[in-house]
PLY file of the C-alpha trace (Angstrom):
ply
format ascii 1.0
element vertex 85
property float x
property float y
property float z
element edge 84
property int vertex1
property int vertex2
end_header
-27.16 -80.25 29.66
-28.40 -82.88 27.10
-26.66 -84.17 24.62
-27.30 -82.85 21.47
-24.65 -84.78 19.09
-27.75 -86.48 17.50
-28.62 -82.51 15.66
-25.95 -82.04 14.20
-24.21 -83.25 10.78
-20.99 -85.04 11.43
-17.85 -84.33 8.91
-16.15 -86.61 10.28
-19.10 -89.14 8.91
-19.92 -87.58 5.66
-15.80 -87.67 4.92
-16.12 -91.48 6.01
-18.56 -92.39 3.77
-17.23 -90.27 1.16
-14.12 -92.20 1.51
-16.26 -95.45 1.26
-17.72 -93.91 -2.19
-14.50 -93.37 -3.42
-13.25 -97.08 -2.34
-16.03 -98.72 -4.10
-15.43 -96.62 -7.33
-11.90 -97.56 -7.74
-12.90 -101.62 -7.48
-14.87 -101.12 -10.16
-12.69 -99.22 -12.28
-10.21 -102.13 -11.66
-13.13 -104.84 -13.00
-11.95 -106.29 -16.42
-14.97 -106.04 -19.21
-17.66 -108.06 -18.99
-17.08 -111.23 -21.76
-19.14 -111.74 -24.23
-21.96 -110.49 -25.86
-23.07 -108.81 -22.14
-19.95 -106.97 -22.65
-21.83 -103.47 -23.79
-24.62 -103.03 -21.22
-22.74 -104.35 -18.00
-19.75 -102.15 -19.21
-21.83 -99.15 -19.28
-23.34 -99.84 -16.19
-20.23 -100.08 -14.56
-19.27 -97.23 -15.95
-21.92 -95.18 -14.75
-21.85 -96.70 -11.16
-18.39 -95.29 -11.37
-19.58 -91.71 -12.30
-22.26 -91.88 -9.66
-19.92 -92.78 -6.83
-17.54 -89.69 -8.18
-20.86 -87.64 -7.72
-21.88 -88.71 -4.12
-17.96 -88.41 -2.95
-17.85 -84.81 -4.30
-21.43 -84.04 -2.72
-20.55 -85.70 0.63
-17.19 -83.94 0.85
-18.89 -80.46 0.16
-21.89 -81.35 2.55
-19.14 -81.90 5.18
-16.80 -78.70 4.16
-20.39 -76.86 4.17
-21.37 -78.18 8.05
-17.67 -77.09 9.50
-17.96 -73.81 7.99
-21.44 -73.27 9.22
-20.97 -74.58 12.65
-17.76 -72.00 12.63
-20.16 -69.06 11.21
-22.46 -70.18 14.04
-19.57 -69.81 16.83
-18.20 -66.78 16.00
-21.47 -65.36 16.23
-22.01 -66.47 19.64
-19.07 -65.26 20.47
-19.62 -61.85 19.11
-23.40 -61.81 21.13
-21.19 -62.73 24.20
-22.93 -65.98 24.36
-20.30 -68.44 23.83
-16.66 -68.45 25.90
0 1
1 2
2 3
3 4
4 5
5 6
6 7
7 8
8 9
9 10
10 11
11 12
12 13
13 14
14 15
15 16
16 17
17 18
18 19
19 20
20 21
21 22
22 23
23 24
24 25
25 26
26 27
27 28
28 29
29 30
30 31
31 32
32 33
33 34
34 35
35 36
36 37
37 38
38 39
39 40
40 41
41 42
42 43
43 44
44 45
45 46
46 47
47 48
48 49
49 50
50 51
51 52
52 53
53 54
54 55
55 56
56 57
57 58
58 59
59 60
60 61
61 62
62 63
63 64
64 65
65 66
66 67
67 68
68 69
69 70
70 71
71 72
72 73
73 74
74 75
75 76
76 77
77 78
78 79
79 80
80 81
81 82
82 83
83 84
């Protein structure tokens, strides 16, 4: 039988890198303001780097839920057409 890992989605993965978004989101909520007259515009930026990396956490973590609970949807199908055991 070949090995067919490479066709499926991975939660394990997409929880990884949500993890990773999350990480990156709380350095930069840690990052003092910007000095100066830059202060405005690389604030914002920051700010919405930090919203965007909320957004692609919540979006990885509900791709993965999504993926578990259609590979289990998938299974106990099989199971019900007799073709899994």
């Amino acid at each position: 039988m070949e090995d067919d890992r490479g066709m499926h989605l991975r939660p394990d993965r997409l929880r990884a890198h949500a993890a990773d978004a999350a990480d990156m989101a709380e350095a930069l909520a840690k990052l003092e303001r910007a000095p100066g007259p830059a202060a405005e515009p690389v604030d914002t930026a920051v700010t919405r780097a930090r919203r965007e990396l909320a957004e692609i956490e919540a979006a990885l973590r509900g791709a993965a839920a999504a993926v578990e609970a259609a590979e289990h949807t998938a299974v106990d199908a099989l199971r019900r057409a007799g073709g899994a055991r």
